[in-house]
N, C-alpha and C positions, 0 to 999 in steps of 0.2 A: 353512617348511623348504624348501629348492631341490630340485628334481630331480634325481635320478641322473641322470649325464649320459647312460648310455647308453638309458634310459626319454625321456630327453629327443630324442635322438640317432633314436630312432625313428618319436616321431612327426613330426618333421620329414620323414623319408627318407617319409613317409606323402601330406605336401601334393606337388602337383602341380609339373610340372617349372618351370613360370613361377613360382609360388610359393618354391619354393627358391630360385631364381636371384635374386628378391629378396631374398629373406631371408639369404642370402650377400652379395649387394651391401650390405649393410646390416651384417652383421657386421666385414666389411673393414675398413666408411669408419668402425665406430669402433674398430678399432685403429690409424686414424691419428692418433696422439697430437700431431703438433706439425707442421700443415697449412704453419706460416710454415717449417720447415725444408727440408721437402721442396720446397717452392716456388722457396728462394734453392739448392739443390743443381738443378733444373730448371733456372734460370735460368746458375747456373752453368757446367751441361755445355754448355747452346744456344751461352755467349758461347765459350766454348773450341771448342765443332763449327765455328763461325764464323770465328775466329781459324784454325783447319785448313784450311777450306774457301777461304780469302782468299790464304792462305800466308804471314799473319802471325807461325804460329808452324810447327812443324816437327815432324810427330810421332816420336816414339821405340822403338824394335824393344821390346818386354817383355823378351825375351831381354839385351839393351844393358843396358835399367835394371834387372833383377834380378843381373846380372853386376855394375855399380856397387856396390848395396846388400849386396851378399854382401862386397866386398874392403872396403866400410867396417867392416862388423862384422866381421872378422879381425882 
């Protein structure tokens, strides 16, 4: 039968501070569920910071493109 979480929750807060700091690094890495996602969204932002950085592309005000997306959905 599992532990209440908050009996669980305690003795944690009980191990020492390096010891949490693991055992939170470790809770993290497995709620990442789909390592190849996060990797091509990674890769993704670098080649677009890149694309900015070169002046291949052109960035755009938030203001500009939520003002577009507001008169399309009218």
């Amino acid at each position: 039968m599992p532990r209440p979480l908050e009996a669980l929750a305690e003795e944690v807060l009980q191990l020492a501070p390096e010891a949490r700091a693991r055992l939170l690094d470790r809770v993290v890495a497995s709620l990442d569920a789909d390592r190849a996602r996060d990797a091509a969204w990674d890769a993704l932002a670098a080649e677009r910071d890149a694309e900015l950085e070169s002046g291949e592309a052109v960035a755009i005000p938030v203001e500009q493109t939520l003002a577009r997306l507001r008169a399309e959905l009218e």
